[in-house]
MIPAPA-523414 format. One line per 10 residues: their letters; for each residue x, y, z of C-alpha. Coordinates in steps of 0.25 Angstrom, whole numbers, plus 2048, in hexadecimal, padded with zeros to 3 digits. Layout:
a) X,Y,Z; ...
END
This chain:
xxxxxxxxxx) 6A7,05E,A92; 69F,065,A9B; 69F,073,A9B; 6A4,075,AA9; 6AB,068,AA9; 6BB,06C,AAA; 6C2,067,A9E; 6D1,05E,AA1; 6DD,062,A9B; 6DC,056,A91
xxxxxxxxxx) 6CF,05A,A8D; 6D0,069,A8B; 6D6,06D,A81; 6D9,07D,A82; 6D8,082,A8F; 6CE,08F,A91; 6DB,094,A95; 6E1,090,A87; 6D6,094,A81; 6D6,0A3,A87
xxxxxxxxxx) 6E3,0A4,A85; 6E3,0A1,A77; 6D8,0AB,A74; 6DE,0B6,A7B; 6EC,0B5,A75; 6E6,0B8,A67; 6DC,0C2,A6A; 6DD,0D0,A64; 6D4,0DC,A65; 6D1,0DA,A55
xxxxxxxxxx) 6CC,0CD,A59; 6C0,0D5,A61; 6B5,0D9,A5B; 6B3,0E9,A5B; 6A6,0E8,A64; 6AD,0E0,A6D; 6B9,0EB,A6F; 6B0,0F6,A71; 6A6,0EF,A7A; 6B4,0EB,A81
xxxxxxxxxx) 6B7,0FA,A81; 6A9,0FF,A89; 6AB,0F4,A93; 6BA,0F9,A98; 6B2,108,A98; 6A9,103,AA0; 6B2,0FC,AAB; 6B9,108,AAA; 6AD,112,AAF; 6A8,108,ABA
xxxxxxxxxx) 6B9,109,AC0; 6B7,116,AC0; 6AA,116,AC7; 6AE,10D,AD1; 6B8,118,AD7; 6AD,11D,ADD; 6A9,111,AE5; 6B0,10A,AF3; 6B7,0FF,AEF; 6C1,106,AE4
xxxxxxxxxx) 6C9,10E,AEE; 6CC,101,AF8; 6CF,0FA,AEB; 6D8,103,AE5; 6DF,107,AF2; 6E0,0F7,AF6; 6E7,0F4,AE9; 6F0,101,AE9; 6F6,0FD,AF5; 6FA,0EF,AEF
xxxxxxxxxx) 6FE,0F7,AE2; 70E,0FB,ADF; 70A,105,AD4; 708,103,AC5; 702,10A,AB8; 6F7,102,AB8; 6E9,10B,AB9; 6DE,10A,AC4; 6D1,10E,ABB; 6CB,11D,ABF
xxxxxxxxxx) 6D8,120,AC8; 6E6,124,AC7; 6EE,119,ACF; 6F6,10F,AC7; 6F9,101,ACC; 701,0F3,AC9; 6F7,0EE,ABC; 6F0,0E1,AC7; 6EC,0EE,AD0; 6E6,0F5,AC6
xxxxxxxxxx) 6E0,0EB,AC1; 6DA,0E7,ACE; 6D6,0F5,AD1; 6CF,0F7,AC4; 6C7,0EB,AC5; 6C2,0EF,AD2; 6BE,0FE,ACD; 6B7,0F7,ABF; 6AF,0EB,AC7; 6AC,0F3,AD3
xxxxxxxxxx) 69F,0F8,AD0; 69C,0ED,ACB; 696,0F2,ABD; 6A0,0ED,AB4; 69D,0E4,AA8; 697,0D6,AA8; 699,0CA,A9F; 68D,0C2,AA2; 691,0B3,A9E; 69C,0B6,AA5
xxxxxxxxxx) 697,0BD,AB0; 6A3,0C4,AB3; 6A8,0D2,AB2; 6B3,0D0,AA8; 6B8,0DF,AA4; 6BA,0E2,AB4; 6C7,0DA,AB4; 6CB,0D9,AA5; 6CD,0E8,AA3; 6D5,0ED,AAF
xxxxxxxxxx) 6DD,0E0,AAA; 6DD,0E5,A9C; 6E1,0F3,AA0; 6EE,0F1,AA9; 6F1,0E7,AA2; 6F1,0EF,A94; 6F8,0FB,A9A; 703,0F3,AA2; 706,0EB,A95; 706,0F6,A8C
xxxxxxxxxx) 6FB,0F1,A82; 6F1,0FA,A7C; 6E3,0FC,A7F; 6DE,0F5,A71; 6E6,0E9,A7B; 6DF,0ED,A88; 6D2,0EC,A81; 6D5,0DF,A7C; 6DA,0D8,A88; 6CE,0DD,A8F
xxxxxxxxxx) 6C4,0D8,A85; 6CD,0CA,A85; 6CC,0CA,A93; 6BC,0CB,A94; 6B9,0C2,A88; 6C2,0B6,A92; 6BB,0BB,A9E; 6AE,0BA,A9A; 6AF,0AE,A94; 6B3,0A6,AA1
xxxxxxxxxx) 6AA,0AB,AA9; 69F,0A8,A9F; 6A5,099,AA2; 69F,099,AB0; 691,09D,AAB; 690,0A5,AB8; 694,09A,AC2; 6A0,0A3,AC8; 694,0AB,ACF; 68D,09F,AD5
xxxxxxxxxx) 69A,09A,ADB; 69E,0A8,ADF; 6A9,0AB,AD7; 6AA,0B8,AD0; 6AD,0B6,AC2; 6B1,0C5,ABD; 6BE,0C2,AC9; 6C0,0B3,AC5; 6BE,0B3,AB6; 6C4,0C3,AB5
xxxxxxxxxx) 6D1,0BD,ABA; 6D2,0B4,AAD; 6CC,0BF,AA4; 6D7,0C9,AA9; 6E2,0BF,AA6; 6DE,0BE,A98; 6DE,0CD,A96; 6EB,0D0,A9D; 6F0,0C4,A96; 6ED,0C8,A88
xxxxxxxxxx) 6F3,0D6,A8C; 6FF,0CF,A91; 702,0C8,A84; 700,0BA,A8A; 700,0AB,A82; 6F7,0A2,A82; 700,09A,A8B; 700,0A6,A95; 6F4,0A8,A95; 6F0,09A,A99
xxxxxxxxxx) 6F9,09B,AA5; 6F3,0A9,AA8; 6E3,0A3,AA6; 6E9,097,AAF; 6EE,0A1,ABB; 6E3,0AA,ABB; 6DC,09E,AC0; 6E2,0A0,ACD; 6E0,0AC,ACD; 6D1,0B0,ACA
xxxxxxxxxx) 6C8,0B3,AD5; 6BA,0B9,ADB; 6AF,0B5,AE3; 6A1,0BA,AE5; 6A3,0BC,AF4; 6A2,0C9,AF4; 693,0C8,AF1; 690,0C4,AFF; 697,0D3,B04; 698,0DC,AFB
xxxxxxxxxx) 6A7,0DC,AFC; 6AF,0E1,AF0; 6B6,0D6,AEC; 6B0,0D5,ADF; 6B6,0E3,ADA; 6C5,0DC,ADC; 6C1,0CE,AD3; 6C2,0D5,AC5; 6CF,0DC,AC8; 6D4,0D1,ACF
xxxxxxxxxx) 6D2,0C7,AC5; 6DA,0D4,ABA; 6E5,0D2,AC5; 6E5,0C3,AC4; 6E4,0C3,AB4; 6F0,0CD,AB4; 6F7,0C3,ABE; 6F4,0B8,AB6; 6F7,0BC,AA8; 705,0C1,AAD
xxxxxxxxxx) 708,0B2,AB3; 702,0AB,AA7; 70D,0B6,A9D; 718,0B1,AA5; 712,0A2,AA4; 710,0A0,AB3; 708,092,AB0; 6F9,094,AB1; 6EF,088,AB4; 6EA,086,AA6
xxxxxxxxxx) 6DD,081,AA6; 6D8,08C,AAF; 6C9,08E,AAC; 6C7,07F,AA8; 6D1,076,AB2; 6CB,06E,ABE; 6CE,079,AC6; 6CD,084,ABC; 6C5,091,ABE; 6B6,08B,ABA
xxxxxxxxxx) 6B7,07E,AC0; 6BE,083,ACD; 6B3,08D,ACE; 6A8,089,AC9; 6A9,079,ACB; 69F,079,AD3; 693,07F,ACB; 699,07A,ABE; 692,080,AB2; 69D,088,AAB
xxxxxxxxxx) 69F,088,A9B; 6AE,086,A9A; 6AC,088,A8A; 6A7,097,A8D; 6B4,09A,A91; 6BB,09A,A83; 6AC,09B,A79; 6AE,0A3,A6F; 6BA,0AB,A70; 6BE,0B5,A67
xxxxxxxxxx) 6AF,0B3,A60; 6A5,0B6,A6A; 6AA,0C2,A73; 6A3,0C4,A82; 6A8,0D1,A84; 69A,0D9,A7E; 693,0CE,A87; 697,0D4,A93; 68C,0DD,A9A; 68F,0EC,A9E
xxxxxxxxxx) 68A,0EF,AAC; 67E,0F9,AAB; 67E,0F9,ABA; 686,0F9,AC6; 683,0EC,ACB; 686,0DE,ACB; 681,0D8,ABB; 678,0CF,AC1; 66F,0DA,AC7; 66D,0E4,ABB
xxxxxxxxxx) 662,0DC,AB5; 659,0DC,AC2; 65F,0EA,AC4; 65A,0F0,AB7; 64E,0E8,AB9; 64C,0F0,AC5; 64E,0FD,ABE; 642,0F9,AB5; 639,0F8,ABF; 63E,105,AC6
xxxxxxxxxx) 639,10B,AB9; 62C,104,AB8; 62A,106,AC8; 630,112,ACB; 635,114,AD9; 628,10C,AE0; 630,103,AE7; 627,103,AF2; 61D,0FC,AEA; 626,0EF,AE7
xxxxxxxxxx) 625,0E3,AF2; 62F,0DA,AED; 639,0D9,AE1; 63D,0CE,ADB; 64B,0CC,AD4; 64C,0C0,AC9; 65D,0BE,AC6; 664,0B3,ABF; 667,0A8,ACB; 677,0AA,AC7
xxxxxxxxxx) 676,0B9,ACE; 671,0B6,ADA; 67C,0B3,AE1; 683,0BF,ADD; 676,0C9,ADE; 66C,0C4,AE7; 672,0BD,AF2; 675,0BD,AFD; 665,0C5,AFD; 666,0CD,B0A
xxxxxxxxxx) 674,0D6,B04; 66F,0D6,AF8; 663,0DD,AFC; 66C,0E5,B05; 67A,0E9,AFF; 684,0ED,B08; 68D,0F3,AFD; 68E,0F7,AEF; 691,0EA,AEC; 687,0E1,AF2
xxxxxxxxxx) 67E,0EB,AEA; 683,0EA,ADE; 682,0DA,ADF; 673,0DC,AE6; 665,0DA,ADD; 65D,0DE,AE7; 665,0ED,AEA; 666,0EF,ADC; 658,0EB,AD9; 652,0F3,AE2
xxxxxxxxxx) 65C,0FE,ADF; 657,0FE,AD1; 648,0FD,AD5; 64A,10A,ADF; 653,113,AD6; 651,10D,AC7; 660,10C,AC6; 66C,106,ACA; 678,10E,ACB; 686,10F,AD4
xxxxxxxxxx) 680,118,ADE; 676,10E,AE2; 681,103,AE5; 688,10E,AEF; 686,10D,AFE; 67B,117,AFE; 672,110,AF5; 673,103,AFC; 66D,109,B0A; 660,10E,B02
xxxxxxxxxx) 654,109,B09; 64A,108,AFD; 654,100,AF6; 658,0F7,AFE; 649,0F6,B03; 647,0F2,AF4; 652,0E9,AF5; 64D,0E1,B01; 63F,0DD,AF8; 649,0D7,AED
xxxxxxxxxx) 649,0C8,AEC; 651,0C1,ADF; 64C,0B3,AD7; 653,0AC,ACB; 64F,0AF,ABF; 64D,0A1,AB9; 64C,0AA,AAB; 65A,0AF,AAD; 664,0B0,AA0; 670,0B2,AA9
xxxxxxxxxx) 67B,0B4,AA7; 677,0B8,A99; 671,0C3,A9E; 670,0C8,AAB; 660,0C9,AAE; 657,0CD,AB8; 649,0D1,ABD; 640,0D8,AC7; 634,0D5,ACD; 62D,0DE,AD4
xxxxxxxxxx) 622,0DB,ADF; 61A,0E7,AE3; 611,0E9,AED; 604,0E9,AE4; 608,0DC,ADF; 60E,0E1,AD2; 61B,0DC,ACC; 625,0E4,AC4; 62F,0DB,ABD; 63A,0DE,AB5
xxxxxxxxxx) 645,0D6,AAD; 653,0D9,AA7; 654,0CC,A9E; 662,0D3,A97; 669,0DA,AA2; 66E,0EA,A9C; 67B,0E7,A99; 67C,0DA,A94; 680,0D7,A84; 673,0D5,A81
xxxxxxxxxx) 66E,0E3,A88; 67B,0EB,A87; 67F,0F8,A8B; 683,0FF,A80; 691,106,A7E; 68A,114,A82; 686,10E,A8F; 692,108,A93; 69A,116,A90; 690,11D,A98
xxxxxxxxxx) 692,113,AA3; 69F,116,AA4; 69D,126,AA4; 694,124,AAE; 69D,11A,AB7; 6AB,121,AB3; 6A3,131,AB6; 6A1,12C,AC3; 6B1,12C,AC7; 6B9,134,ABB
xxxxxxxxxx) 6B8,13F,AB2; 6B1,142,AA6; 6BF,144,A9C; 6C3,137,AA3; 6B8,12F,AA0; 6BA,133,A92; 6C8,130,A91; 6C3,122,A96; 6B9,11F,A8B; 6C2,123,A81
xxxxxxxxxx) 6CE,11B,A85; 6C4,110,A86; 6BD,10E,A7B; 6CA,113,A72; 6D3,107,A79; 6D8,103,A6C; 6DF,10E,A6B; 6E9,111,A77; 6F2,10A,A7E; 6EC,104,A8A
xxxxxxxxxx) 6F5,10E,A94; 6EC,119,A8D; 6DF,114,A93; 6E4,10F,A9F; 6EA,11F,AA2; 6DD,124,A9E; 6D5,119,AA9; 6DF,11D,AB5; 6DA,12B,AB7; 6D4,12E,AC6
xxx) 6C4,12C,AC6; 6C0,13A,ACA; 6BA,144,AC4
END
């Protein structure tokens, strides 16, 4: 059968929705290797200090106030605040503050930001049914390992089609988590897998904008998994071949580039784990950009601040990305807002080339009116780099044309925080100080890391309490 070829009911034996759901009712933190748990651990601190950060930014205040006034009250915490919501509220609201800067972690098969969704899932989940934190950790790393492994399925097509896989493939990855944390049967959660179909959505309109769509999808698809699993616990019938079925998620959404691996979905469950694959963003900026952004910083350093020297830059990028990062050309060489920045290769290219950085000042509206920058930015023209290894690995490289007839070229073959080129546990806890510093105290901070990286060893209430402080200093 061919990979992308929709099995029948007579033919397919398990269902991935069987087959999930079979896994997930057996799995046990014991069954997790110790690496795995701890890399699991630096990924929730990490979400946790971009929330934190993104207090400081336009879109959490509309967010939060636009989901209060649907909101009757509840326990549930809203990450770096003291408002409690209805869990689906919360859930919503902290996927907006985690995906909002976009600087959360990556899962390259996957292409899909799982953690984003998975743990404000995990955590109102974990506290609203009483379970412990050992459970919450568990759920969450259940929830990423499904996660990933459907999106690897789609081999990047979601992108060229314009779906948005970290809302549409989240929704299912959050039903597994809440799920699990619900104390669902197989049965149950083949209904649940089955009605999150109907459920899971996003789209890379935004793109086009700047709007903040994006910011709702991972949240939304924790309300939807939530939504789902609840159903799917009280056997409201689900759809049961709902990745596979004629209409099911990958051929109703991909039928018409084809080229998904069904068998990815289900490959090595319980052996080989995806979590430690998934990248920890070095930089505020879409994944796709960070190689040519690093690039850049090289050259910086090799050509100091002589940008009136260079005539043209040249940008090589995997010919997936350019959808998302270098079109439509004339806003990405002009972003209107944070967000078209964060999503432009010429900005951040010449950003990088100018300042030798990139950091969340340079995405704010000041920095995006700088007249040497975006001077830069107009010179800056993308190819496809026909020597890509995406999605393996993010790469990039640039060329640049000076006036003397000089080129300067730099490559990032292995993008900085990929597997193969990690940050360390160091970084990533310095990451997080630096994002957290930037809207809570010191002694808050610290209370954080501890509950974190100790989960094990509290109830799930304890670090939820310790999260819903204000952010402010």
């Amino acid at each position: 059968m061919a990979a992308n070829t929709p099995p029948t009911e007579e033919r397919a034996g398990p269902a991935i929705s069987e087959r999930l759901a079979s896994f997930a009712t057996g799995f046990r933190l014991e069954h997790i290797p110790e690496a795995v748990r701890e890399r699991a651990k630096l990924l929730m601190l990490d979400a946790v200090g971009i929330a934190f950060a993104s207090h400081g930014h336009d879109f959490a205040a509309p967010a939060l106030s636009a989901i209060g006034e649907l909101d009757d009250g509840g326990e549930s915490v809203v990450i770096g605040t003291s408002v409690r919501m209805q869990p689906r509220n919360a859930i919503l609201a902290n996927g907006i503050l985690i995906h909002g800067l976009d600087f959360d972690d990556t899962h390259p098969r996957g292409v899909i930001h799982a953690t984003t969704s998975v743990l404000p899932t995990a955590l109102a989940t974990a506290v609203r049914q009483g379970r412990s934190g050992a459970d919450l950790l568990t759920a969450y790393i259940l929830g990423v390992e499904c996660a990933t492994r459907l999106g690897a399925v789609a081999q990047g097509g979601f992108h060229q089609v314009g779906f948005h896989p970290t809302g549409l493939i989240g929704a299912f990855g959050c039903t597994m988590t809440a799920g699990w944390l619900m104390g669902l049967n197989a049965a149950q959660y083949v209904d649940a897998q089955g009605l999150a179909l109907s459920m899971a959505s996003g789209t890379l309109e935004f793109l086009n904008d700047g709007a903040w769509n994006k910011r709702m999808h991972p949240g939304w698809a924790g309300v939807a998994g939530v939504t789902a699993a609840t159903l799917g616990k009280h056997r409201y019938r689900g759809t049961r071949l709902a990745y596979e079925g004629r209409f099911g998620l990958f051929p109703s959404h991909l039928g018409a580039v084809g080229g998904y691996d069904l068998s990815l979905a289900t490959a090595g469950l319980g052996e080989i784990w995806e979590l430690p694959q998934i990248s920890v963003k070095p930089l505020p900026a879409c994944h796709f950009t960070h190689a040519a952004v690093d690039a850049a910083i090289r050259l910086h350093a090799e050509q100091g601040n002589r940008i009136d020297e260079i005539a043209r830059i040249e940008v090589l990028v995997p010919a997936e990305v350019v959808k998302t990062v270098c079109e439509p050309e004339a806003r990405k060489r002009r972003p209107a807002n944070a967000y078209e920045a964060q999503f432009s290769i010429p900005y951040l290219v010449a950003n990088a080339l100018r300042k030798g950085r990139l950091a969340l000042e340079d995405i704010e509206a000041a920095a995006l009116q700088d007249p040497e920058t975006l001077a830069l930015a107009a010179m800056t023209h993308y190819r496809t780099d026909p020597e890509s290894a995406f999605p393996r690995y993010y790469d990039g490289e640039v060329i640049l044309h000076l006036r003397d007839g000089r080129t300067l070229t730099a490559r990032e073959a292995i993008n900085r925080g990929s597997s193969d080129r990690p940050l360390t546990a160091q970084d990533i806890m310095d990451k997080f100080r630096s994002n957290a510093a930037r809207h809570g105290s010191r002694s808050a901070l610290e209370a954080i890391e501890r509950a974190i990286l100790g989960i094990e060893h509290a109830p799930a209430s304890a670090l939820a309490a310790i999260l819903g402080q204000p952010a402010h200093h």
